[in-house]
The first five atom37 places (N, CA, C, CB, O) and aatype in JSON, in Angstrom:
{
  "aatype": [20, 20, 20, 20, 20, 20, 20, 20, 20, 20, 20, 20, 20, 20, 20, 20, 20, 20, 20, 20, 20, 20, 20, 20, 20, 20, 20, 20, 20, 20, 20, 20, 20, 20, 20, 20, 20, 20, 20, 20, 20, 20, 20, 20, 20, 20, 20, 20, 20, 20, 20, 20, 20, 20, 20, 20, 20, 20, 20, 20, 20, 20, 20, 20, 20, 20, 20, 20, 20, 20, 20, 20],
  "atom_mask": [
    [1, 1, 1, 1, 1],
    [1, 1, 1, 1, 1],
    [1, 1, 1, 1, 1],
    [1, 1, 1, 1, 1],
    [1, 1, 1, 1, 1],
    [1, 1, 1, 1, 1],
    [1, 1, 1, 1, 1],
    [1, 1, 1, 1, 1],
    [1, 1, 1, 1, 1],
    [1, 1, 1, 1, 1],
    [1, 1, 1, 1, 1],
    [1, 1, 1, 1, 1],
    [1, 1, 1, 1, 1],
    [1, 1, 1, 1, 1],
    [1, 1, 1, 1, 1],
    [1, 1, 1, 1, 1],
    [1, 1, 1, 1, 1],
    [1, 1, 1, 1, 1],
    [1, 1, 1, 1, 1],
    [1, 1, 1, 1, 1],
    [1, 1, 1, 1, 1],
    [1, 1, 1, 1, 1],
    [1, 1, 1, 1, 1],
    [1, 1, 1, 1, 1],
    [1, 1, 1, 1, 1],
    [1, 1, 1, 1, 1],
    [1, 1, 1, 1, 1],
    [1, 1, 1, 1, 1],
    [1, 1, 1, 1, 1],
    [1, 1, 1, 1, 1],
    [1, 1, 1, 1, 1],
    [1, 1, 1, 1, 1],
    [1, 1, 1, 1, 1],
    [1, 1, 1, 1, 1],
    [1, 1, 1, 1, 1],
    [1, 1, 1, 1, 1],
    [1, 1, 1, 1, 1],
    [1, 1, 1, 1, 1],
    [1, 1, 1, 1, 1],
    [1, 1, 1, 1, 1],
    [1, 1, 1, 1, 1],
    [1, 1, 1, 1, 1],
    [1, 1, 1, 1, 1],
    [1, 1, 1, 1, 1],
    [1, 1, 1, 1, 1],
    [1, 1, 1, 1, 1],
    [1, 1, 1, 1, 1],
    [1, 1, 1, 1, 1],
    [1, 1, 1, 1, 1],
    [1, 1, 1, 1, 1],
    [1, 1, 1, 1, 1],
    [1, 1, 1, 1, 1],
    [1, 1, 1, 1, 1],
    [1, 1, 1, 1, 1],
    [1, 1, 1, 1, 1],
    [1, 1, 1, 1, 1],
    [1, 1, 1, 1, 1],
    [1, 1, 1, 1, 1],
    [1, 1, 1, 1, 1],
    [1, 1, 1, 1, 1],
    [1, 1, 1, 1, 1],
    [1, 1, 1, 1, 1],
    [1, 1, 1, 1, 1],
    [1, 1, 1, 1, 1],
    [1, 1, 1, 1, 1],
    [1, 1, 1, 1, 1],
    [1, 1, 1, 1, 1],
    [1, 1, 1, 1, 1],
    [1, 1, 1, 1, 1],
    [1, 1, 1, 1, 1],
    [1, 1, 1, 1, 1],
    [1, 1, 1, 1, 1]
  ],
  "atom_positions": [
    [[0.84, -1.18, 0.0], [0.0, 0.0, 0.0], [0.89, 1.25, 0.0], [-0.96, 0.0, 1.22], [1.87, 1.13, 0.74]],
    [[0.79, 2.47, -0.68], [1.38, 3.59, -0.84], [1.38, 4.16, 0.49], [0.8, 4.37, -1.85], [0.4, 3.97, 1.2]],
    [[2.5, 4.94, 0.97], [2.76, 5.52, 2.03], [3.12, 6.83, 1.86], [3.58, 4.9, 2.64], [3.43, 7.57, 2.79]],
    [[3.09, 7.12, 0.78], [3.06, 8.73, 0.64], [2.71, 9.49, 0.73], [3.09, 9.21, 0.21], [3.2, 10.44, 0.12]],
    [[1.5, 9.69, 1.64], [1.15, 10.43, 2.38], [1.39, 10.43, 3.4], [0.37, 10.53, 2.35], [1.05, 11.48, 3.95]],
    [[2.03, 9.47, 4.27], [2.19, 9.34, 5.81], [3.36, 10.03, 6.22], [2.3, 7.87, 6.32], [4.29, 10.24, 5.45]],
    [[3.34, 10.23, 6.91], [4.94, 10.86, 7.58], [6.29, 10.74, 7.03], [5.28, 10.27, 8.86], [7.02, 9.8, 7.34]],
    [[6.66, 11.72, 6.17], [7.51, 11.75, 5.09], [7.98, 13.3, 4.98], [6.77, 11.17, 3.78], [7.27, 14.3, 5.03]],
    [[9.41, 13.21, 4.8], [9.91, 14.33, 4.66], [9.91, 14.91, 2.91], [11.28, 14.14, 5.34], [9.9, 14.32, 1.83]],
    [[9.91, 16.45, 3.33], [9.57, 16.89, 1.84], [10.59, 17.02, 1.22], [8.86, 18.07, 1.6], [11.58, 17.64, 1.63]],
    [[10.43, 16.27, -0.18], [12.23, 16.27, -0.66], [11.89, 17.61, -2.0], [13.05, 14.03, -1.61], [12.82, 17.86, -2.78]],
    [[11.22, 18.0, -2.08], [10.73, 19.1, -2.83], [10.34, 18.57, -4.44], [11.93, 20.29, -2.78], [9.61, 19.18, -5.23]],
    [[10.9, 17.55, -4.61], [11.1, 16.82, -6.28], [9.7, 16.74, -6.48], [11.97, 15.08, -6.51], [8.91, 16.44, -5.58]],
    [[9.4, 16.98, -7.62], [8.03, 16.52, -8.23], [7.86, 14.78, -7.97], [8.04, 16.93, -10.06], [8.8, 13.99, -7.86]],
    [[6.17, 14.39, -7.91], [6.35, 13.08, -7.36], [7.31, 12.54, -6.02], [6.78, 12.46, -8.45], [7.0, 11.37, -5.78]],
    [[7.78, 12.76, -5.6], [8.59, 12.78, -4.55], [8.0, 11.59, -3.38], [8.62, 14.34, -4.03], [8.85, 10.77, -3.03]],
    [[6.67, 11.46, -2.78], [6.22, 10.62, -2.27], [6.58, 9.29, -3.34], [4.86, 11.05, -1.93], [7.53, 8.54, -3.1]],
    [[5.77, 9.12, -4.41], [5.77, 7.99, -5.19], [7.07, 7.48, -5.72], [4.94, 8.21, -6.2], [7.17, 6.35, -6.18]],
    [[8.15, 8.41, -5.66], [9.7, 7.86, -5.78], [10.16, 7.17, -4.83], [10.68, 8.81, -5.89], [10.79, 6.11, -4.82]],
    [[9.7, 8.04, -3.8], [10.64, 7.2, -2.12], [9.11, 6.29, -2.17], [11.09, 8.67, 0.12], [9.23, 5.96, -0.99]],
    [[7.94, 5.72, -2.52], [7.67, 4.59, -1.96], [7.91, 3.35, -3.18], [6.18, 4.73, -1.33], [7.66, 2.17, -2.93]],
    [[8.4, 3.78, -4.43], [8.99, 2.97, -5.01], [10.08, 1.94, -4.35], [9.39, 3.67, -5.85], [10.14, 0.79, -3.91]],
    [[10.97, 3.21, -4.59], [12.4, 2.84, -3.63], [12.03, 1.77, -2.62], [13.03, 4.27, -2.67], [12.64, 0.7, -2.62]],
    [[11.28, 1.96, -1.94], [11.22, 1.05, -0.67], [10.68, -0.12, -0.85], [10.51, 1.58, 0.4], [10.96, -1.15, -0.25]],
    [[9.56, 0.09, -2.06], [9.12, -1.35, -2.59], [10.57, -2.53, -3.35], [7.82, -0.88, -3.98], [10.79, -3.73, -3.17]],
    [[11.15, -1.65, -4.06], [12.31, -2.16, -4.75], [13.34, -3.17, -3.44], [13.21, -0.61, -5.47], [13.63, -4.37, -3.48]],
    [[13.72, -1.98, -2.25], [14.47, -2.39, -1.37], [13.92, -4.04, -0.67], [14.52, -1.14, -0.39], [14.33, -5.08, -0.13]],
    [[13.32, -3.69, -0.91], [12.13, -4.59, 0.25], [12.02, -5.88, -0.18], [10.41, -4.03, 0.31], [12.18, -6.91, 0.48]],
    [[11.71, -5.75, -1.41], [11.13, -7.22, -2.41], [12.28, -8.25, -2.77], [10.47, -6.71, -4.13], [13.31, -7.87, -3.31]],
    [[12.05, -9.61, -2.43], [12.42, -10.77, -2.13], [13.45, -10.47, -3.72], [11.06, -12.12, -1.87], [14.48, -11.11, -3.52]],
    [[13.5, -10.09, -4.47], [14.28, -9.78, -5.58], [15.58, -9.33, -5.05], [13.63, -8.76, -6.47], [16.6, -9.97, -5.3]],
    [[15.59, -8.4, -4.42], [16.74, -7.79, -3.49], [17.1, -8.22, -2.36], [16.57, -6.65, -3.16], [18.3, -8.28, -2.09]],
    [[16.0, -8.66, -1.36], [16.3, -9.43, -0.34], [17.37, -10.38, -0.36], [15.32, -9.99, -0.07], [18.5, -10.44, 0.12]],
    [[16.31, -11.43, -1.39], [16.38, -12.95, -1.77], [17.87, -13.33, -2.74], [14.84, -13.32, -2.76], [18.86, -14.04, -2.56]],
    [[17.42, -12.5, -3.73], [18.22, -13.19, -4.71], [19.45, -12.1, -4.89], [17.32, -13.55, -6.18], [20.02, -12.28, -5.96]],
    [[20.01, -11.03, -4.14], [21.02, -10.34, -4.08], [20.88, -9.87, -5.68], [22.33, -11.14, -3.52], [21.47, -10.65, -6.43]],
    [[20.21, -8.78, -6.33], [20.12, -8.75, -7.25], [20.34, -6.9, -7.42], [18.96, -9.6, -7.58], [20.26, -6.52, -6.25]],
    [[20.51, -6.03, -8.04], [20.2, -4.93, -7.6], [18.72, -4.02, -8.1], [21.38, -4.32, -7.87], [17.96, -4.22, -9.05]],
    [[18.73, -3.17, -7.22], [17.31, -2.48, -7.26], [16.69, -2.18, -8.79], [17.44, -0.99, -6.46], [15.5, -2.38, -9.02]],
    [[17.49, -1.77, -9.66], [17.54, -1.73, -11.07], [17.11, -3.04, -11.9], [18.9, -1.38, -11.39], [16.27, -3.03, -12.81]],
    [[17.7, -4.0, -11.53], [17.63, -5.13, -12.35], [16.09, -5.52, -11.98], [18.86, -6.3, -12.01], [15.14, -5.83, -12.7]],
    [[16.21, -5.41, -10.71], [14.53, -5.88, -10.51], [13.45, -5.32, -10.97], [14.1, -5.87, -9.3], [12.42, -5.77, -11.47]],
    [[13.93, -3.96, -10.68], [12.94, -2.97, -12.08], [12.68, -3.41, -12.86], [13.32, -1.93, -12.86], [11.48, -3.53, -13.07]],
    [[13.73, -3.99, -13.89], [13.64, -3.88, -15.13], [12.93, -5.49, -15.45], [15.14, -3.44, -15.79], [12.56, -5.81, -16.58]],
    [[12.8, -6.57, -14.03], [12.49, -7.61, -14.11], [10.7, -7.48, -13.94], [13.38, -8.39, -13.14], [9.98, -8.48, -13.84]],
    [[10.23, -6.17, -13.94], [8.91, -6.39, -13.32], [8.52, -6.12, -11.95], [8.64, -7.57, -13.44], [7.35, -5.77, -11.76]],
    [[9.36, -6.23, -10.9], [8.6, -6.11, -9.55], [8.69, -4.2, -9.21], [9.59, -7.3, -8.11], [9.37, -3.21, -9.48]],
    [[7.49, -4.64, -8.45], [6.97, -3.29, -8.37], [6.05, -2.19, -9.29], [7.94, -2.81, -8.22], [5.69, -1.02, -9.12]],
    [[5.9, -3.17, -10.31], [5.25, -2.36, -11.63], [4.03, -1.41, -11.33], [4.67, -3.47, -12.75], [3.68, -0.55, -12.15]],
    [[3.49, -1.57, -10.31], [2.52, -0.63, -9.86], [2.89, 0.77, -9.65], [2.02, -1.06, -8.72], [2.59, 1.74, -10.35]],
    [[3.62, 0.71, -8.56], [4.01, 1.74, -8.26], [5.4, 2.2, -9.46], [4.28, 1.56, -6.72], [5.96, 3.3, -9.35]],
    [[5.71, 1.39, -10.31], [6.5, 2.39, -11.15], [5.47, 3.11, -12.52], [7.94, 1.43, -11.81], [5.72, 4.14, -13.16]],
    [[4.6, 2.42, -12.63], [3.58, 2.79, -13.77], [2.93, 4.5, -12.96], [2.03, 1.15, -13.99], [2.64, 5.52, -13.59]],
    [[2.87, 4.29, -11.27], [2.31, 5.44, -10.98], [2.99, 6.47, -10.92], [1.77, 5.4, -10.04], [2.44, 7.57, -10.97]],
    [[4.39, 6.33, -10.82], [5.8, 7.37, -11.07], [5.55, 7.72, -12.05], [7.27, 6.92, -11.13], [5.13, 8.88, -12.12]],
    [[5.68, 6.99, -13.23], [5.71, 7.4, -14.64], [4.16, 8.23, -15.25], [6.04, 5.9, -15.51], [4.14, 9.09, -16.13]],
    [[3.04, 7.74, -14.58], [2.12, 8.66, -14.67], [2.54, 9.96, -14.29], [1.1, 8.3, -13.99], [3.0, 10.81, -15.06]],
    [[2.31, 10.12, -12.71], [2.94, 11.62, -12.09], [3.84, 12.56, -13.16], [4.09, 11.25, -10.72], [3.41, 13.63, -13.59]],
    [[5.04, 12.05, -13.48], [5.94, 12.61, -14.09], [5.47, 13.22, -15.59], [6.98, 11.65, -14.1], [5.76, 14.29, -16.13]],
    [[4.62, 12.08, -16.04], [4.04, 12.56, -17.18], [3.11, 13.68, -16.99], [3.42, 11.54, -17.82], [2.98, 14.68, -17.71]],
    [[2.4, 13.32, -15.79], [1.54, 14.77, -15.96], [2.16, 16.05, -15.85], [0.51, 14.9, -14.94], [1.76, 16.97, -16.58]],
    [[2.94, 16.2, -15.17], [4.04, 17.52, -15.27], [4.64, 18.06, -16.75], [5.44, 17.06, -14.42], [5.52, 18.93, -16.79]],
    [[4.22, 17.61, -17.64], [4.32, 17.77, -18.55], [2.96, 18.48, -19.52], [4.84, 16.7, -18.72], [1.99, 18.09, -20.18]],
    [[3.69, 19.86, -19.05], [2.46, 20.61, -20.15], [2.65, 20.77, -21.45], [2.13, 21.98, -19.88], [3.68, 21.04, -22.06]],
    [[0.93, 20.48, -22.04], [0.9, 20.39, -23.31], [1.24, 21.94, -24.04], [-0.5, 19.77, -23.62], [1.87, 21.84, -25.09]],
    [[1.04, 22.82, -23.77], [1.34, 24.43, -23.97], [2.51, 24.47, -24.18], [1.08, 25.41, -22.88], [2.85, 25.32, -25.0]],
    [[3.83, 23.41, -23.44], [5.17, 24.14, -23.98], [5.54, 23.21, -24.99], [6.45, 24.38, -22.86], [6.74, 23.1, -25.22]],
    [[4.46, 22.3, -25.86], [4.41, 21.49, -26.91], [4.07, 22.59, -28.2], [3.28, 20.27, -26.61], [3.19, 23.45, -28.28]],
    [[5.12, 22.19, -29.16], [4.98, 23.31, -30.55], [4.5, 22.25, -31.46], [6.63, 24.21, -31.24], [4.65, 21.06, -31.18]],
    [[3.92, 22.65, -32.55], [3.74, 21.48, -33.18], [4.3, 22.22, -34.81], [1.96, 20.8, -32.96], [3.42, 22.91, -35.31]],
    [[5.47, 22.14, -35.55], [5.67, 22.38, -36.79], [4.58, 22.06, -37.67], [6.74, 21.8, -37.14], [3.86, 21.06, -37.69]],
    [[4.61, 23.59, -38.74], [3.96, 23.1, -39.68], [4.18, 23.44, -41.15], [2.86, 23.33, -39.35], [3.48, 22.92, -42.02]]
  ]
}
């Protein structure tokens, strides 16, 4: 369950909750525990995909369409 709202220091970064409860999911999971693997690799293996799909939302929304030009 997300903890980013609970008692957490403000790191000022956009998304900032949903990074540090990534992180902790990454740290945490039997991937890293278990199999001595690093936090990255497990990323890239799938665990945690929730909360990285919700990072990558966040981040995307910070992205305004207004400073999008479109050539023509």
């Amino acid at each position: 369950m997300p903890k980013y709202y609970e008692d957490k220091e403000e790191d000022g970064r956009a998304c900032g909750g949903v990074r540090e409860d990534l992180r902790q999911c990454l740290l945490e999971s039997p991937c890293v525990l278990q199999e001595n693997k690093s936090p990255k690799q497990c990323l890239r293996e799938g665990h945690c995909r929730s909360l990285q799909m919700t990072f990558f939302a966040c981040k995307r929304s910070m992205v305004s369409v207004r400073g999008v030009f479109v050539a023509r």
